[in-house]
N, CA, C and O of each residue as an XYZ file, in Angstrom:
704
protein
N     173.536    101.086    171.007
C     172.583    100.059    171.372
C     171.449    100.675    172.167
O     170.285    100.387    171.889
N     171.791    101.630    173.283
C     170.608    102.258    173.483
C     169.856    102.897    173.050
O     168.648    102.804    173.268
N     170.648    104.068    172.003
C     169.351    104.399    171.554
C     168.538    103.526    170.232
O     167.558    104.150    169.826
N     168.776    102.280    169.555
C     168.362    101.595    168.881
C     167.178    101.072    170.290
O     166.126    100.852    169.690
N     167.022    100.900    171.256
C     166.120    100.241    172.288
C     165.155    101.346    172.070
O     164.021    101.082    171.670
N     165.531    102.581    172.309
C     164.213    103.549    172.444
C     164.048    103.779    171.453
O     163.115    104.577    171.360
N     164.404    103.551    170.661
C     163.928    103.406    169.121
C     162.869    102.298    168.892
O     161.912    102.534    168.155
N     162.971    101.431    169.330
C     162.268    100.312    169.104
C     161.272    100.497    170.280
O     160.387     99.652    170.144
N     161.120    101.041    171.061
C     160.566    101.274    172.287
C     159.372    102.028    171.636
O     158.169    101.835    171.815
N     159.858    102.736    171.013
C     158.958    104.169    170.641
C     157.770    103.385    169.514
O     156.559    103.371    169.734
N     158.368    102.826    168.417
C     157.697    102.103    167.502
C     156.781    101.083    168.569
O     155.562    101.106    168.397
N     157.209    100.387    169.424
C     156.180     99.550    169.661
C     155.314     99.956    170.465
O     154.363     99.346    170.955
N     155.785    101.427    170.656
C     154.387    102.018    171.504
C     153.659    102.867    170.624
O     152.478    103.091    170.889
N     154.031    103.226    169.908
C     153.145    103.741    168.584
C     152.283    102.534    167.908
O     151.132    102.861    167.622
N     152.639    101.240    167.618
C     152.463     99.971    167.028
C     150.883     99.870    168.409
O     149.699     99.971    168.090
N     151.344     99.684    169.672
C     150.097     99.659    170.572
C     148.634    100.771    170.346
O     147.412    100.633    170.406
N     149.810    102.141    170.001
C     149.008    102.692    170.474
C     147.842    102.754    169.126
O     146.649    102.943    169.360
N     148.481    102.530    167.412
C     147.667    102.583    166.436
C     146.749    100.926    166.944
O     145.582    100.813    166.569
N     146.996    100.482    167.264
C     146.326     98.649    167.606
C     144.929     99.295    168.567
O     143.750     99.374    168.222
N     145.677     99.761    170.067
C     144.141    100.714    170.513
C     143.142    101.727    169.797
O     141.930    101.935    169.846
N     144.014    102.154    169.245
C     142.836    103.012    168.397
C     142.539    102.267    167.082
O     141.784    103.099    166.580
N     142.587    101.630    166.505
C     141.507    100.746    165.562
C     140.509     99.694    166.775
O     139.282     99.587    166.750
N     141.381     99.067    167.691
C     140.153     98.131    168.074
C     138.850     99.345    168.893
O     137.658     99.107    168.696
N     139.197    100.372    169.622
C     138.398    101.361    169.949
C     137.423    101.156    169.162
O     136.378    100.515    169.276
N     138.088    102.061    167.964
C     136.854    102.248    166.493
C     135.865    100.995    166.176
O     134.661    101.199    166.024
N     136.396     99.748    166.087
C     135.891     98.738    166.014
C     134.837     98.714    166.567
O     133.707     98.834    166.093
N     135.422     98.435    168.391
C     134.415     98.942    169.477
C     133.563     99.657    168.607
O     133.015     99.166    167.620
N     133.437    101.106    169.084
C     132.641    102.274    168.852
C     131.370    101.685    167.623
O     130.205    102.084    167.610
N     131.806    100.939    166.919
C     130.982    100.845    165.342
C     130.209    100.024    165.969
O     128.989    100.178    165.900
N     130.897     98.757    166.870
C     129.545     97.511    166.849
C     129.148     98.424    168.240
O     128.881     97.474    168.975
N     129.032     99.075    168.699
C     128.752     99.782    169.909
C     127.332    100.375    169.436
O     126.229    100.112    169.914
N     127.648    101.245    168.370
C     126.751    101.787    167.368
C     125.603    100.756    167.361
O     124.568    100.802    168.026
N     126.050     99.685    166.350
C     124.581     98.859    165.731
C     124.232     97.997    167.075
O     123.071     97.595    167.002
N     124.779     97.656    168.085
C     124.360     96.952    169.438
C     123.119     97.843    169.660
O     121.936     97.535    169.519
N     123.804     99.325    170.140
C     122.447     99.615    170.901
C     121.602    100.483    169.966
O     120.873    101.400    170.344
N     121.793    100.072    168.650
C     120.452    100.439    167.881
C     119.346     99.106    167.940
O     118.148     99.019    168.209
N     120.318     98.211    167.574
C     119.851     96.445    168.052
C     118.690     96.930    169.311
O     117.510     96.871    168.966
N     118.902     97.267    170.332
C     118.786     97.323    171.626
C     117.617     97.936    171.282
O     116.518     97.384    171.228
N     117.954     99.528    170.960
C     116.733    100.170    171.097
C     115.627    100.184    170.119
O     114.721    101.011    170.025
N     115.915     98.828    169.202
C     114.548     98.383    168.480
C     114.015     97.062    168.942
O     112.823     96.852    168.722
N     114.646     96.236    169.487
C     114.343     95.251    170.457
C     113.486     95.664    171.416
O     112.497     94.965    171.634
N     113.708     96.931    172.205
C     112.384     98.021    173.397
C     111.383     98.079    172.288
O     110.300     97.493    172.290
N     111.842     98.823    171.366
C     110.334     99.310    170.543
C     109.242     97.750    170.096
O     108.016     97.665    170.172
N     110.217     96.715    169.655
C     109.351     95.519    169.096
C     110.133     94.242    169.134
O     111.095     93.833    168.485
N     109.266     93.647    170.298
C     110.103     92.845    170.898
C     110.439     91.499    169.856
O     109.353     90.919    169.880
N     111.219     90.796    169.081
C     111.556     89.764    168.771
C     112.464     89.398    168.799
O     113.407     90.157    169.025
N     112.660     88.039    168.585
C     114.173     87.250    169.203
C     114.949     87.584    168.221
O     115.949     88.055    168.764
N     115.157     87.641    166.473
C     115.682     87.871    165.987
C     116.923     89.147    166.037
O     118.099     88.985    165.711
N     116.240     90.551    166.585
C     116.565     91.786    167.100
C     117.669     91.476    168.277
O     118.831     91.872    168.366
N     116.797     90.514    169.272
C     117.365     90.344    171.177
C     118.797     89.272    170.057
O     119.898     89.529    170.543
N     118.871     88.712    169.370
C     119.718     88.122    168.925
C     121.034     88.484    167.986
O     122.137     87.956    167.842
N     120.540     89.353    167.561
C     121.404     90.498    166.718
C     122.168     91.724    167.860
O     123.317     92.130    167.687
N     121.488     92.071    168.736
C     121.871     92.629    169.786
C     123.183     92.245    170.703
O     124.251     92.775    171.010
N     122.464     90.981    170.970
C     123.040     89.837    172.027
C     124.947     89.869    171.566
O     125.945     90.224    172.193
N     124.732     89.324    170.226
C     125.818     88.758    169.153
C     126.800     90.039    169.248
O     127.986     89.852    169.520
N     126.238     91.505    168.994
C     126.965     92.579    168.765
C     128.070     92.962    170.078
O     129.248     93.311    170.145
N     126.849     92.651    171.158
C     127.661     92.928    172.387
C     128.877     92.014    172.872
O     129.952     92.389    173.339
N     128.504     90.942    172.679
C     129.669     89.614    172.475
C     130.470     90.159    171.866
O     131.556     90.156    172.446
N     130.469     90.886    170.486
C     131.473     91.794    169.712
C     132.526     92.476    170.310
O     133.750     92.399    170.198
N     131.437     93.463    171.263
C     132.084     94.352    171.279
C     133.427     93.709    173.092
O     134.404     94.226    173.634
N     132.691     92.525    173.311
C     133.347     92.297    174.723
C     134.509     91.255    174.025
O     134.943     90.534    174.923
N     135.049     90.993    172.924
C     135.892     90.028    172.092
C     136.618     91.034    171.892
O     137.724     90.924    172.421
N     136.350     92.494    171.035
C     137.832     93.143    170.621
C     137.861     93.936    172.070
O     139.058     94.076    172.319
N     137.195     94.431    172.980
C     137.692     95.015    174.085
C     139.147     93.979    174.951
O     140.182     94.448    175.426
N     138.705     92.469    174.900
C     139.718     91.544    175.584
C     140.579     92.015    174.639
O     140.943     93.164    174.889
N     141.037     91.546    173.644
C     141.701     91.539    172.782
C     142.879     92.837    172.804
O     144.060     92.605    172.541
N     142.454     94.018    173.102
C     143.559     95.265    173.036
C     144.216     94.758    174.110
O     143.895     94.361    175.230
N     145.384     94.891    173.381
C     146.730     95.164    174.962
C     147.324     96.294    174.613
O     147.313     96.973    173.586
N     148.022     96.411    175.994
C     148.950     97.663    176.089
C     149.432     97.563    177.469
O     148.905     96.813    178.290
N     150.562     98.414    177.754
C     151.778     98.534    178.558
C     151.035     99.360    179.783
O     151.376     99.312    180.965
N     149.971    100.109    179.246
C     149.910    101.650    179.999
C     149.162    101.023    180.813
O     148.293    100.551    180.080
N     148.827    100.560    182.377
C     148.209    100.454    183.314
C     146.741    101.652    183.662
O     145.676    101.578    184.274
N     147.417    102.607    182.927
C     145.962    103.472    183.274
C     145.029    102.816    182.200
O     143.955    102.240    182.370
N     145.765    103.072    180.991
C     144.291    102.544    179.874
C     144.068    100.891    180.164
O     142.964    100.359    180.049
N     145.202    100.220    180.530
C     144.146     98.798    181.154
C     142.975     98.784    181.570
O     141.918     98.295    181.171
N     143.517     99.807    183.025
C     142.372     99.817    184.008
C     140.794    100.416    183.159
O     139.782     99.715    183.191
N     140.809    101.166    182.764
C     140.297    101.972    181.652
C     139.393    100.661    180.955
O     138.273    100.333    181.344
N     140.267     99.901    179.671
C     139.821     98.415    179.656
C     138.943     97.664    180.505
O     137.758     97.340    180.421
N     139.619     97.527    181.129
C     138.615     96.738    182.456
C     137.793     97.067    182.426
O     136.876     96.350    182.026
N     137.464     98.974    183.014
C     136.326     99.286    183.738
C     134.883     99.205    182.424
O     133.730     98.795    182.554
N     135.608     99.791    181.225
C     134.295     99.245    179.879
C     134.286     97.962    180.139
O     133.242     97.805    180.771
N     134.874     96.817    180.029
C     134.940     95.285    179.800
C     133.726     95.567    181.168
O     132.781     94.800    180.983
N     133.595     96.099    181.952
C     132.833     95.210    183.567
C     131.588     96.293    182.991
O     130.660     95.545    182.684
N     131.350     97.121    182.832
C     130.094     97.813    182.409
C     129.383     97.321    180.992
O     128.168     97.318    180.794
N     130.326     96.939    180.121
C     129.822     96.179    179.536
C     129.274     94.943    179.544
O     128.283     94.614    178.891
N     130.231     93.887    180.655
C     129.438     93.088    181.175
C     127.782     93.129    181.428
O     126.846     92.493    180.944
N     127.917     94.497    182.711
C     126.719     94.424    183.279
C     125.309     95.021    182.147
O     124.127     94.678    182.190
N     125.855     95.816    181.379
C     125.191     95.799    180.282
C     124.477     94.577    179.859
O     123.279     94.488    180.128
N     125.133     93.540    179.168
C     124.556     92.544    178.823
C     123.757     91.683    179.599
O     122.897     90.895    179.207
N     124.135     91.920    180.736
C     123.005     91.142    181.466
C     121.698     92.004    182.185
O     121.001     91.523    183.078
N     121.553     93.089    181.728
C     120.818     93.839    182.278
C     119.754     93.639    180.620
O     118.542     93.430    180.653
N     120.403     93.740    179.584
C     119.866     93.644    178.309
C     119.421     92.092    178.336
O     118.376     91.943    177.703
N     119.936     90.855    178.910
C     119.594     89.728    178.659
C     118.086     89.712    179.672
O     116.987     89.266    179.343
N     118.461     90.316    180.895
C     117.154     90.360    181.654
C     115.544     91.165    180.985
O     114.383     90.775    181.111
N     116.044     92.269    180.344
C     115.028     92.734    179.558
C     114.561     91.695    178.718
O     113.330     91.696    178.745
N     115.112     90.620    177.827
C     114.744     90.516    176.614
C     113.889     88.978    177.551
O     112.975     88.430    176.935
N     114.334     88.319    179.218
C     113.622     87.488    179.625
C     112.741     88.051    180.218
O     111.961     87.274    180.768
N     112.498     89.261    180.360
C     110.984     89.760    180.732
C     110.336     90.230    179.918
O     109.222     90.680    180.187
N     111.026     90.266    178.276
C     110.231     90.148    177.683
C     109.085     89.184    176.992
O     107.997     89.299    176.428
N     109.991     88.189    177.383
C     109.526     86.339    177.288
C     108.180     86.668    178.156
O     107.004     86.755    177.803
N     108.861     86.828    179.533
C     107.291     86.634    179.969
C     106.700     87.214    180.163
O     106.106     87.000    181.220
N     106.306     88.450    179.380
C     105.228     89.617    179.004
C     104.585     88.595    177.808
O     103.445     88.130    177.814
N     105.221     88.462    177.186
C     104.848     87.449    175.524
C     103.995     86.755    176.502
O     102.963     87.352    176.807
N     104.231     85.535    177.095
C     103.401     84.300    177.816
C     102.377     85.003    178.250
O     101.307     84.637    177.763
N     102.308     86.025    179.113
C     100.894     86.543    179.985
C     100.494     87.104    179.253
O      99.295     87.186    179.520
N     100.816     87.919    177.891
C      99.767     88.593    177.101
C      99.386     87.140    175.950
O      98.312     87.394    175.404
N      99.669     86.447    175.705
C      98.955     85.119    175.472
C      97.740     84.853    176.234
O      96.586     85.195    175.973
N      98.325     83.990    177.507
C      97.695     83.940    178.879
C      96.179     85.241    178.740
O      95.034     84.805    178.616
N      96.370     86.287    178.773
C      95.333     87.315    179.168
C      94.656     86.988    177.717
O      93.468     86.782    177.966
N      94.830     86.878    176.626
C      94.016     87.261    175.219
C      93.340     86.372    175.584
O      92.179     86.686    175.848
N      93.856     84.457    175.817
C      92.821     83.974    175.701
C      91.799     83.800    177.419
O      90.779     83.188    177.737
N      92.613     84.562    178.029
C      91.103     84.794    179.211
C      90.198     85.584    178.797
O      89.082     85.458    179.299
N      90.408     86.580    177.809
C      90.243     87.418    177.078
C      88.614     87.073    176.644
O      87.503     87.437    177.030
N      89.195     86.093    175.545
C      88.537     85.425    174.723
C      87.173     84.263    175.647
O      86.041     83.929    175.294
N      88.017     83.932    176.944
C      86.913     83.427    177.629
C      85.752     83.937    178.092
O      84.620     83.453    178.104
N      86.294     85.279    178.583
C      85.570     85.771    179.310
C      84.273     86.571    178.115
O      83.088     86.646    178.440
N      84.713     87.005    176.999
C      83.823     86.713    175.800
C      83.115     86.014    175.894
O      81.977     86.238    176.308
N      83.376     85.362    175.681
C      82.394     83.743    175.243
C      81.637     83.573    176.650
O      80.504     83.131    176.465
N      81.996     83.841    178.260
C      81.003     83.822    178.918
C      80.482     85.084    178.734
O      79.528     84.736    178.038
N      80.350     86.457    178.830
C      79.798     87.294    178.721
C      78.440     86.854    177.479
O      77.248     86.981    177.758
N      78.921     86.365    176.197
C      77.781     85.660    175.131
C      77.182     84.967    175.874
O      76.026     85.356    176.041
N      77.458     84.063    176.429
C      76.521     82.844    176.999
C      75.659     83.735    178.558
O      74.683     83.257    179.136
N      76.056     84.504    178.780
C      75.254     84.948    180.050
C      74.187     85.847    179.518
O      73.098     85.954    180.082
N      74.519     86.521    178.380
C      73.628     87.509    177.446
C      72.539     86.471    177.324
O      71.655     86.395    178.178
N      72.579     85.800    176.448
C      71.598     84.268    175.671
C      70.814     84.118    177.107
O      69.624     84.415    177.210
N      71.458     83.716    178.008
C      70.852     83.131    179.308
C      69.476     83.964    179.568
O      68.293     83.656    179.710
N      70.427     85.494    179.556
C      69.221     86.447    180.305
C      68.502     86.747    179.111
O      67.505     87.174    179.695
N      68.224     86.859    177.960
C      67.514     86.817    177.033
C      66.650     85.936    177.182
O      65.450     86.120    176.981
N      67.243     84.705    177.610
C      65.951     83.432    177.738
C      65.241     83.664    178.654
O      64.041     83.422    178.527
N      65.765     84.227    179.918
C      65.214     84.451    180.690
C      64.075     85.336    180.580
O      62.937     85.098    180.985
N      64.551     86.545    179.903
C      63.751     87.790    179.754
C      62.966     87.406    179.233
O      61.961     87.893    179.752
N      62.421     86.160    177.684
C      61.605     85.961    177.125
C      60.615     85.410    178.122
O      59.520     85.860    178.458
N      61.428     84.046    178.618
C      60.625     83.300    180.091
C      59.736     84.279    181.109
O      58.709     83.829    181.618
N      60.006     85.104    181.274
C      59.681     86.080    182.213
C      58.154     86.636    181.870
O      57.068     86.508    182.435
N      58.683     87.441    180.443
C      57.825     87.729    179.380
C      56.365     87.183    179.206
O      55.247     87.694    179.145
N      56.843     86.006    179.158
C      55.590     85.072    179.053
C      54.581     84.377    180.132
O      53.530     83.739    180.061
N      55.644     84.938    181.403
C      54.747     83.988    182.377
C      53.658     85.505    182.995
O      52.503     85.597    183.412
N      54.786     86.489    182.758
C      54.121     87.971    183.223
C      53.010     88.185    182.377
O      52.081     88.788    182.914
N      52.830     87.798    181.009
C      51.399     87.738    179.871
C      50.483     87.072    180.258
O      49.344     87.531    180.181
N      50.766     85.531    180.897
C      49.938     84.618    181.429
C      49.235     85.282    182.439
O      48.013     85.380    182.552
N      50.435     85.893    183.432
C      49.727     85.896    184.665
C      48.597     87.045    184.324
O      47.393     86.905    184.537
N      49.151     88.074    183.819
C      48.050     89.196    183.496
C      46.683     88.928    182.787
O      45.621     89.526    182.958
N      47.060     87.528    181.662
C      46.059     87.322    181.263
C      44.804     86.628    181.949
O      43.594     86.603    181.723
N      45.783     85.996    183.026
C      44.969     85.066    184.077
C      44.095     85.719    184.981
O      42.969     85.340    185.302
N      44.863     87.001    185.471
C      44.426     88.217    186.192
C      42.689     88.609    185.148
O      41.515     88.249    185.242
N      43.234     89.227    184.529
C      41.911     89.221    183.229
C      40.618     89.182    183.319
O      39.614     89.894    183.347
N      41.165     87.568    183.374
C      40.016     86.534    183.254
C      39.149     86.320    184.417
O      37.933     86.191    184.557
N      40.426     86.323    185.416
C      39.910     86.403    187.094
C      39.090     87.374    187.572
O      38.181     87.039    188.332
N      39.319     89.161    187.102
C      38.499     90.237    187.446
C      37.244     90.062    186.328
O      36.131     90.404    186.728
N      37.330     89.681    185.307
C      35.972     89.411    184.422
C      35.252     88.588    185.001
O      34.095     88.924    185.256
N      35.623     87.560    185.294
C      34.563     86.258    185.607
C      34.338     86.848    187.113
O      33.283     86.372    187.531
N      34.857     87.591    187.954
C      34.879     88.409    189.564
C      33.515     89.138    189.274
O      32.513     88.984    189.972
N      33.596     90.037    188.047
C      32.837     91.022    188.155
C      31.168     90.502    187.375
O      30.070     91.018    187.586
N      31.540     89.201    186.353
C      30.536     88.784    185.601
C      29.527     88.279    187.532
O      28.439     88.775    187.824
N      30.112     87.507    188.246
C      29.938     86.868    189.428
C      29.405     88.236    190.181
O      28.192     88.355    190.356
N      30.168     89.111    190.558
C      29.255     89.937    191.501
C      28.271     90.292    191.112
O      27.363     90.411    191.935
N      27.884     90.773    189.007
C      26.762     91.559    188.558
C      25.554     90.218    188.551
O      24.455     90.682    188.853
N      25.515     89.148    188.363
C      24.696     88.569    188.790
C      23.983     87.830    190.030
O      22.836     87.385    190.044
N      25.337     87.790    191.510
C      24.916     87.913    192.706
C      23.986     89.211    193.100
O      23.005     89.242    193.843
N      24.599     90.248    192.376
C      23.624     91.562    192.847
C      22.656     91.378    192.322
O      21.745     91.379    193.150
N      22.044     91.074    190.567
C      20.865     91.134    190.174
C      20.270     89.962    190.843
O      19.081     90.136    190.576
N      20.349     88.581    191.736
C      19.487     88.260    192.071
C      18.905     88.598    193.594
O      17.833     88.183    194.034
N      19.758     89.358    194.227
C      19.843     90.159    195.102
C      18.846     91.463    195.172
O      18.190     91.956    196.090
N      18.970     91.695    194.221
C      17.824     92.607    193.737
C      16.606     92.593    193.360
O      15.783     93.497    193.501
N      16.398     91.113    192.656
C      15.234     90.844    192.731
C      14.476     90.304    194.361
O      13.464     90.609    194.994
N      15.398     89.546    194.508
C      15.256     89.242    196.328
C      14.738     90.167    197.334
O      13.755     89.874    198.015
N      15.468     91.455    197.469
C      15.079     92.787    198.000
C      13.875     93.303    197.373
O      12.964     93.841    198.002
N      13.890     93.172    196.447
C      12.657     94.020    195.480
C      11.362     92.574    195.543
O      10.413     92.751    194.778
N      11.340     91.769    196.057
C      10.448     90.819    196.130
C       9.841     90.806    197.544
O       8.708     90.796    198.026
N      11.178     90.811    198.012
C      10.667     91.000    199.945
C       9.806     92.460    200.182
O       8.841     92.582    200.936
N      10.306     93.346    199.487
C       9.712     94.461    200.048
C       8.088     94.726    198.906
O       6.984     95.186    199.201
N       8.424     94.399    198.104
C       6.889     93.872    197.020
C       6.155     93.345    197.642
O       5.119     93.958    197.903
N       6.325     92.057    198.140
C       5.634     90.734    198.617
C       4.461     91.139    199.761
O       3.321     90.676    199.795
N       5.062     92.154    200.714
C       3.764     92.440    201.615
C       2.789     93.629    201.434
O       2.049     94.177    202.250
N       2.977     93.828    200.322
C       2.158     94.829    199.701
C       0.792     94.633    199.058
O      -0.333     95.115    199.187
N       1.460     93.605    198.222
C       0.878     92.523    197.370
C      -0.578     91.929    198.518
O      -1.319     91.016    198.153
């Protein structure tokens, strides 16, 4: 009878130990496409990817519960992936909500973006009008100027010529 026990002892620790090493492998595979998931989710962010990711890691934290065994070291072992994997996922869930709100503020910025366009156009137009406005009053004024030193100078050359006759009459006159 005893040795039929370690007989059966032996099988069901062989029986564990082939059970750990397939769910491992299991592990290991969705381990694989998780953090390829992952590291194309960094490269381009969409939910589809953060969702395929998400799902894998759930995977891989379903067959990790799932192994049992006798041996207290590989429990612990268990555990300590099961809690890093945890923190994994939430370190990956936090990425994929800052990726959310990178999405919103690069929204947010395009169309300030786009505002600030559209005032930059409208301030261009402005000073264009302006510049024309300017343009025209600076033509006026010069032309006004113009007119002002012509009709100045038409005005002094005939104050002088009667000035001249004046002088040239006074000093004539007592000659005469």
């Amino acid at each position: 009878v005893c040795s039929y026990n370690r007989v059966a002892v032996a099988h069901a620790t062989l029986a564990d130990l082939s059970s750990l090493q397939n769910g491992a492998k299991e592990a290991g595979t969705q381990f694989v496409a998780a953090s390829a998931n992952v590291n194309m989710f960094v490269i381009r962010h969409d939910n589809l990817t953060a969702n395929g990711a998400d799902s894998r890691l759930k995977m891989i934290e379903t067959t990790l519960t799932s192994l049992y065994t006798e041996d207290a070291g590989i429990k612990k072992k268990i555990t300590a992936i099961t809690d890093q994997l945890s923190t994994y996922r939430k370190a990956f869930g936090n990425i994929v909500e800052n990726g959310k709100k990178i999405e919103v503020l690069v929204k947010e910025m395009s169309s300030l973006t786009d505002a600030i366009a559209r005032d930059a156009e409208t301030i261009k137009l402005s000073s264009t009008a302006d510049e024309r406005r300017i343009l025209v009053e600076t033509e006026s004024l010069v032309s006004g100027t113009q007119q002002f030193v012509l009709a100045l100078s038409v005005g002094v050359t005939i104050i002088g010529a009667v000035l001249a006759m004046l002088i040239g009459r006074g000093i004539a006159g007592p000659i005469i």
